[in-house]
C-alpha positions as CSV (number, residue, x, y, z in Angstrom):
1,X,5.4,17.0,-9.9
2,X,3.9,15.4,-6.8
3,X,4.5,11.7,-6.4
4,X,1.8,10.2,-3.7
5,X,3.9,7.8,-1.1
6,X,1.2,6.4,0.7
7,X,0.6,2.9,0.4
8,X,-1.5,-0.1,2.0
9,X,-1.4,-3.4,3.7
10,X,-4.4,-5.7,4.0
11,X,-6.1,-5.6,7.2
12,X,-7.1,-9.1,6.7
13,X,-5.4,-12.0,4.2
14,X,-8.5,-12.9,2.3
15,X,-11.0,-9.7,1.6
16,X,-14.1,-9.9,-0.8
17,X,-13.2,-13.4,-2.4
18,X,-13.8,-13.3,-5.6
19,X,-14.5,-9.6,-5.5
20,X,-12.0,-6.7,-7.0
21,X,-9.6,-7.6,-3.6
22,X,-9.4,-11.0,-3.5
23,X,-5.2,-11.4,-2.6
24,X,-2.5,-13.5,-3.9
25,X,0.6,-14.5,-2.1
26,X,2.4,-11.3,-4.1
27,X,0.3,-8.8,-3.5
28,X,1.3,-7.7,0.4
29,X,1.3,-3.7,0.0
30,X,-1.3,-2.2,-3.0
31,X,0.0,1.6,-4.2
32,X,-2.4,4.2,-6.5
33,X,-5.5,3.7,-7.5
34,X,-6.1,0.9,-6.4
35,X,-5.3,1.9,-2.5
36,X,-7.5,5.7,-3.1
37,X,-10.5,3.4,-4.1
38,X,-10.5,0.7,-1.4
39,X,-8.5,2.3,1.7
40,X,-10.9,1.0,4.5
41,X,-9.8,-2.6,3.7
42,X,-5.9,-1.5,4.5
43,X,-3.7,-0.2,7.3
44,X,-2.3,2.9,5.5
45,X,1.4,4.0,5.8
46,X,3.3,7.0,5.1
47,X,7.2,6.1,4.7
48,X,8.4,9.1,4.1
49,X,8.6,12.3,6.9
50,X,9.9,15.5,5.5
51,X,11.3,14.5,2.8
52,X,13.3,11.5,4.2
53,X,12.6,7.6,4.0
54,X,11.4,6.6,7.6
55,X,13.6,3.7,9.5
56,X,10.7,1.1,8.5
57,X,9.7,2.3,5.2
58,X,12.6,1.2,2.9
59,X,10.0,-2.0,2.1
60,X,7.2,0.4,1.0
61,X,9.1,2.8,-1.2
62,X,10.9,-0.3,-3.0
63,X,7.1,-1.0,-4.0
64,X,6.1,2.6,-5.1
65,X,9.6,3.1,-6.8
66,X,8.6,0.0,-9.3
């Protein structure tokens, strides 16, 4: 099994309002689909090298453990 651990911030706080991104105050990093469909409106991360959480992505893998 492969588990993606990528995952997205907003480059901007308000993109396409009204449209399929439009942000709440919740939603600060996206995961799956959602990112792979819409990844030039985000700064993408990796928080995991070589197996091991990075020293800045404990944040990020909280999100994609949920």
């Amino acid at each position: 099994v492969v588990v993606g651990t990528k995952v997205g911030r907003p480059k901007h706080m308000r993109i396409m309002p009204g449209g399929a991104l439009e942000l709440d105050q919740g939603s600060s990093i996206f995961v799956g689909p959602k990112l792979d469909e819409h990844r030039g409106a985000f700064v993408l991360e990796h928080p995991m090298d070589k197996g091991m959480v990075t020293d800045g992505g404990w944040d990020a893998m909280e999100h994609l453990w949920e």
